[in-house]
C-alpha positions in Angstrom: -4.9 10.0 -47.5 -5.8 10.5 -44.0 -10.1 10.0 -43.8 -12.3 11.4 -41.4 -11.2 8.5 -38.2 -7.6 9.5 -38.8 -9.0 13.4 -38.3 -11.1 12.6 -35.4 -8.1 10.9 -33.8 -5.8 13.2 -34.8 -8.6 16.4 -32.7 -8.6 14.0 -30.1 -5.0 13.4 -29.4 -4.3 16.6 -30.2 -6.9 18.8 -28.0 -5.0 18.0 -24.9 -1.8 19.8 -25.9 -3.1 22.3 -28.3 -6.0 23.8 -26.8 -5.8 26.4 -23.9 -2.3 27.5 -24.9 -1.7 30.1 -26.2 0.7 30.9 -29.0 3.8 32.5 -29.3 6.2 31.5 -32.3 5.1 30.5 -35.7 7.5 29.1 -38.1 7.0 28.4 -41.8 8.5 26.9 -44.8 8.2 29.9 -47.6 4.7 31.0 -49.5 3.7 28.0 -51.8 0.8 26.2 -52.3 0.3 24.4 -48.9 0.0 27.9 -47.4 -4.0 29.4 -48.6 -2.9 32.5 -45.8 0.5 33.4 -46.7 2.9 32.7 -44.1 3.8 36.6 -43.3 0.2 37.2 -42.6 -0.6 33.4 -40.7 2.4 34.6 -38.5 0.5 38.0 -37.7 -2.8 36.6 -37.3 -1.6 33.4 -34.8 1.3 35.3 -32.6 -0.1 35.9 -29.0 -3.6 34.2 -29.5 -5.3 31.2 -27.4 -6.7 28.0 -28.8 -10.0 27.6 -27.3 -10.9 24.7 -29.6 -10.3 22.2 -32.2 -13.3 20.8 -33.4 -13.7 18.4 -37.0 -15.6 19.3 -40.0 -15.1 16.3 -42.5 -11.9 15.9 -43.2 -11.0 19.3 -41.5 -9.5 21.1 -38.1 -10.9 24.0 -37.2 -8.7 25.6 -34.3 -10.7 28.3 -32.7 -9.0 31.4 -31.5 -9.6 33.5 -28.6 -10.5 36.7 -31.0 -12.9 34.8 -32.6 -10.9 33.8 -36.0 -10.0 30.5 -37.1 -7.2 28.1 -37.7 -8.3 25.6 -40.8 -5.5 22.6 -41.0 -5.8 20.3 -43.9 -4.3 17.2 -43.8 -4.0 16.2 -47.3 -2.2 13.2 -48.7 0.5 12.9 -46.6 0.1 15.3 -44.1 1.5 14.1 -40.2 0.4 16.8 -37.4 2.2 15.4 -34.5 3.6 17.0 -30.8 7.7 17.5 -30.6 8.5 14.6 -29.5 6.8 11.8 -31.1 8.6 9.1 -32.3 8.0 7.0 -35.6 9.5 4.9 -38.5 5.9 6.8 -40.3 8.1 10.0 -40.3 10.3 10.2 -43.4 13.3 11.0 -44.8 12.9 13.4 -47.4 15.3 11.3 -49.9 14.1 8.2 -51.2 10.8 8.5 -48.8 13.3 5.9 -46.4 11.6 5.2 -43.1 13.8 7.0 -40.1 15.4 4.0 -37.8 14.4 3.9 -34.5 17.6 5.9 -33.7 16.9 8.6 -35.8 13.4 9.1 -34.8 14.1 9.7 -31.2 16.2 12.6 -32.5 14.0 14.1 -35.0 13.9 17.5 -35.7 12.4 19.6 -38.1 13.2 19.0 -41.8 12.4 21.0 -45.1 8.7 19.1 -45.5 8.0 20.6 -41.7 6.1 23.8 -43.0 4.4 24.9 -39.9 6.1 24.8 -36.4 4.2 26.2 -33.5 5.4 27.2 -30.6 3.3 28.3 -26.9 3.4 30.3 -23.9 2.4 27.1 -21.1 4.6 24.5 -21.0 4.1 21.5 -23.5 5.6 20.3 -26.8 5.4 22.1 -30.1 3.3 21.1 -32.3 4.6 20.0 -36.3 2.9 20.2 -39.6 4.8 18.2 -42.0 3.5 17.3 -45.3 6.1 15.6 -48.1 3.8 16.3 -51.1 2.1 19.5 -49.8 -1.1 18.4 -50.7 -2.0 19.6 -46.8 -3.1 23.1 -46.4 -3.4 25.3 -43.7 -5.8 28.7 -44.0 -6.6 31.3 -41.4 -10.3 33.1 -41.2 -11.2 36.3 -39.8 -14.2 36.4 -37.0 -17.4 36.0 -39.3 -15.8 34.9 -41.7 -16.1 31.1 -43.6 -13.9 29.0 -45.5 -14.8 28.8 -49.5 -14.1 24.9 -49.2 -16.1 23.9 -45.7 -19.1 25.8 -47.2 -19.3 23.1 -50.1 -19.0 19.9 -48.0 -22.3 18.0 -47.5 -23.2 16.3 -44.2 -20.9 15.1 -41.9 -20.3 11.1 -42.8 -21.1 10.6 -39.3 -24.4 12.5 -38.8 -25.9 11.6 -42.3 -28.3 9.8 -43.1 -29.8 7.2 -46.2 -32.2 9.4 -46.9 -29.5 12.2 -47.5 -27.3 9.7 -50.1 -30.4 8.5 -51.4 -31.3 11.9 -52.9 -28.3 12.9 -53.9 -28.2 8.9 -55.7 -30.9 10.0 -58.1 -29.2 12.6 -60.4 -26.1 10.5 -60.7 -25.2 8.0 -63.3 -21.8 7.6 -62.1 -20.5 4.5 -59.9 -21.5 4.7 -56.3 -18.0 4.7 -55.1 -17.5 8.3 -57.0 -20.5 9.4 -55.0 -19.2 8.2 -51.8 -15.9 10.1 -52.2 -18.0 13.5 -53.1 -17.2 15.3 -50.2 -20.4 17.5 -51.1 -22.3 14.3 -50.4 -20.8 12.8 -47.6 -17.7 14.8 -46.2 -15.0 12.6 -44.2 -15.1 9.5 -46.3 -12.5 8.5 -48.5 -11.0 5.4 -50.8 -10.6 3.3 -47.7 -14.1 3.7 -45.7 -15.6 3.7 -49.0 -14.5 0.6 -50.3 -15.2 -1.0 -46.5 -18.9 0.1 -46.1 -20.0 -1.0 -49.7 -18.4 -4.5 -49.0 -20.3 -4.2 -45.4 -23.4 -3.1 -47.7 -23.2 -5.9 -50.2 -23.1 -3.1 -53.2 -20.5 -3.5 -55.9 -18.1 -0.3 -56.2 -18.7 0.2 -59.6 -22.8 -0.1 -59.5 -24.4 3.4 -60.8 -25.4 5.1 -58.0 -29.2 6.1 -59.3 -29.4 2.2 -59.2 -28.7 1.8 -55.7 -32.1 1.6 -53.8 -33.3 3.5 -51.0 -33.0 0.4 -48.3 -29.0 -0.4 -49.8 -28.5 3.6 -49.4 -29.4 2.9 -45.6 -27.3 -0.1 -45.8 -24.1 2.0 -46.8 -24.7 4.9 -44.5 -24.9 2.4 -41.3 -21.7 0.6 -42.4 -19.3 3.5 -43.3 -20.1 4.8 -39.8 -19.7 1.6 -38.4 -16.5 1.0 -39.9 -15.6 4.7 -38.9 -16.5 4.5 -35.8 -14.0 1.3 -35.6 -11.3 2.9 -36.9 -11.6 5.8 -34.7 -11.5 3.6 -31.9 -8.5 1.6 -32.8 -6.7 4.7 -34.2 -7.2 5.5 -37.8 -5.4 3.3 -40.7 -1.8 3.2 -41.1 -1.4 2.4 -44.5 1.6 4.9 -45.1 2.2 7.8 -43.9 -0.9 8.4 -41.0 0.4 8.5 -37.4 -1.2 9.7 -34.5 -0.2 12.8 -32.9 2.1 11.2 -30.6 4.0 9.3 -33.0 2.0 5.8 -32.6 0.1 3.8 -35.4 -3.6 3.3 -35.9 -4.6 -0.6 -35.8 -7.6 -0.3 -38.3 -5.6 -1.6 -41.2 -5.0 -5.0 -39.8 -9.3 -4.9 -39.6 -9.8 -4.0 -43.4 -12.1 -6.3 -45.5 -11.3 -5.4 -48.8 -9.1 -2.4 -49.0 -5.6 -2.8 -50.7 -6.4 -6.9 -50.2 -6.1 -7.5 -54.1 -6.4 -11.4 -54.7 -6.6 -12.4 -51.0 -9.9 -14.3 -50.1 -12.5 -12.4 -48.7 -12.8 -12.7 -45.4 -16.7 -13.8 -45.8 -16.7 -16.4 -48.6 -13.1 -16.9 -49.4 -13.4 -15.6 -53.2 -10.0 -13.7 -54.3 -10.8 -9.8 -53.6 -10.9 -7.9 -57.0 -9.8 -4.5 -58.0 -10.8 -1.8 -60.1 -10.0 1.9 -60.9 -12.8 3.9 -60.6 -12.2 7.9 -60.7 -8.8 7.3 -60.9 -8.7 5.8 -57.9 -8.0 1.5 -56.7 -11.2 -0.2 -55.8 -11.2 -3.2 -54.0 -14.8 -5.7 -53.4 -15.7 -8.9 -53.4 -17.4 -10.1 -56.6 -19.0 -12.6 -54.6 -20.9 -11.0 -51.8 -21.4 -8.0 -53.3 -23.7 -7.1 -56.6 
C-alpha cells in the first residue's frame, strides 16, 4: 500500500502537470465503491474548474479547486495515479496481474481498472487513476465543507512528535506496531515505515505499546521521519504496484532494513530477520537488536 513518501512523491511529481489547468473531460468507470461522489455528480462538480493545489494530508491528495471545493484522491492498495504517457512494467494487465512488456507499456491506454481519466484545457497529458482492487477512492467536497475520514486522522507522521505517541501509548495494551499503523495516531505511516522506524528504534513490533517509554517514543518518531524522509527522496518503495507519476520506480526498497527481509541477516548484527503477524498484517524485526 502506497505510505505517506509514495504520497508526497506522487503531490510532487504530480503538481507540475495537474495544477493550474483547468479541467475539461472527466471520465469514469460506473458507480461502485471506489467512487464516495458518484461519478454523474464528480463529473458536474470537476467540468470547467482549475486546480490551484494539491497538497498532502496523511496518506491523502487534496486537489483544490478554483470555487473553493475539493478533490480528495485516495490511493489505496494498489492505486497508480500516473500522467498519459508514463511507461512501466508496474502497470498491469488485468488477467493474471502479468506485468505489461516493455512494448506494451509504451502503448498503454486506458483499461477497465482506469476509473478516473481527466482531461484539461492547457496543453499537457491526462492524468489516470487506476486501481486493480478499488481499494483507492476518490471524493469531492463542497466549499466549507470537510471530509468524514481526514477529520479522524491524528498528526501528520512528519510534524508529530514523541510526546504526541507517547500519550496516545498509555491507554493501549495493544502491540506498538498496531499503534503505529492507527492513522488517528500518526497519519501517513504504514506496514513498511512502521516496521523500518521500530528496527531504527531498537523496539520489538510486537512490544505493548503502554510499555514503550517516553525516551523510545522519541526514538520511533525521529526514525519513521527519517526513514520517510529517505524514501521521499529516493522515490517512495516499489514493492508492487507503486510507481511514480511518470511511470518510474522509487529506489527505497533496495534501502529497507527489515521489511519483507524474512530470514536474511540483519543488516546490523547479521541475525536472520524474523516475522510475525500482527493485526493481520507481516512484521518483520530483528530479534537481536531490538527488545
Amino acid at each position: 500500500m502506497p505510505e505517506l513518501p509514495e504520497v508526497e512523491v506522487t503531490r510532487r511529481k504530480l503538481s507540475p502537470v495537474l495544477v493550474g489547468r483547468t479541467i475539461t473531460s472527466v471520465e469514469t468507470t460506473r458507480k461502485s465503491y471506489f467512487f464516495i461522489t458518484p461519478p454523474q455528480q464528480l463529473k458536474q462538480r470537476l467540468l470547467d474548474r482549475r486546480v490551484e493545489a494539491l497538497d498532502r494530508v496523511g496518506k491523502y491528495l487534496l486537489a483544490r479547486l478554483d470555487d473553493e471545493s475539493t478533490l480528495l484522491l485516495h490511493l489505496g492498495m494498489t492505486g497508480q495515479l500516473f500522467a498519459a504517457g508514463a511507461l512501466s512494467p508496474r502497470l498491469l494487465l488485468a488477467k493474471g496481474k502479468r506485468a505489461l512488456t516493455p512494448e506494451v507499456a509504451r502503448t498503454f491506454s486506458p483499461d477497465a481498472h482506469t476509473h478516473l481519466i481527466l482531461g484539461f484545457r492547457e496543453a499537457g497529458p491526462l492524468i489516470y487513476f487506476r486501481d486493480v482492487r478499488k481499494f483507492g477512492k476518490v471524493e469531492w467536497a463542497a466549499p466549507g465543507s470537510e471530509f468524514t475520514r481526514v477529520k479522524k486522522l491524528g498528526p501528520d507522521a512528519l510534524a508529530a512528535t514523541g510526546v504526541q505517541l507517547f500519550e496516545a501509548a498509555q491507554a493501549r495494551s495493544t502491540p506498538v506496531k498496531s499503534l503505529l499503523l492507527d492513522q488517528g495516531v500518526l497519519a501517513g505511516v504504514g506496514n513498511i515505515y512502521a516496521d523500518e522506524a521500530l528496527f531504527l528504534a531498537k523496539v520489538r513490533v510486537d512490544r505493548r505499546a503502554n510499555r514503550v517509554t517516553r525516551a523510545e517514543c522519541d526514538a520511533i518518531v525521529r526514525a519513521a521521519q527519517k526513514v520517510m524522509r529517505r524514501s521521499i527522496v529516493t522515490g517512495g518503495s516499489s514493492i508492487s504496484d507503486y510507481v511514480q507519476p511518470d511511470g518510474t520506480d522509487g529506489g527505497y526498497q533496495n534501502e529497507r532494513r527489515v521489511y519483507a527481509r524474512t530470514g536474511e541477516p540483519c543488516k546490523t548484527c547479521r541475525t536472520p530477520i524474523e516475522r510475525l503477524v500482527i493485526a493481520q498484517r507481516s512484521s518483520h524485526f530483528c530479534p537481536r537488536c531490538q527488545k
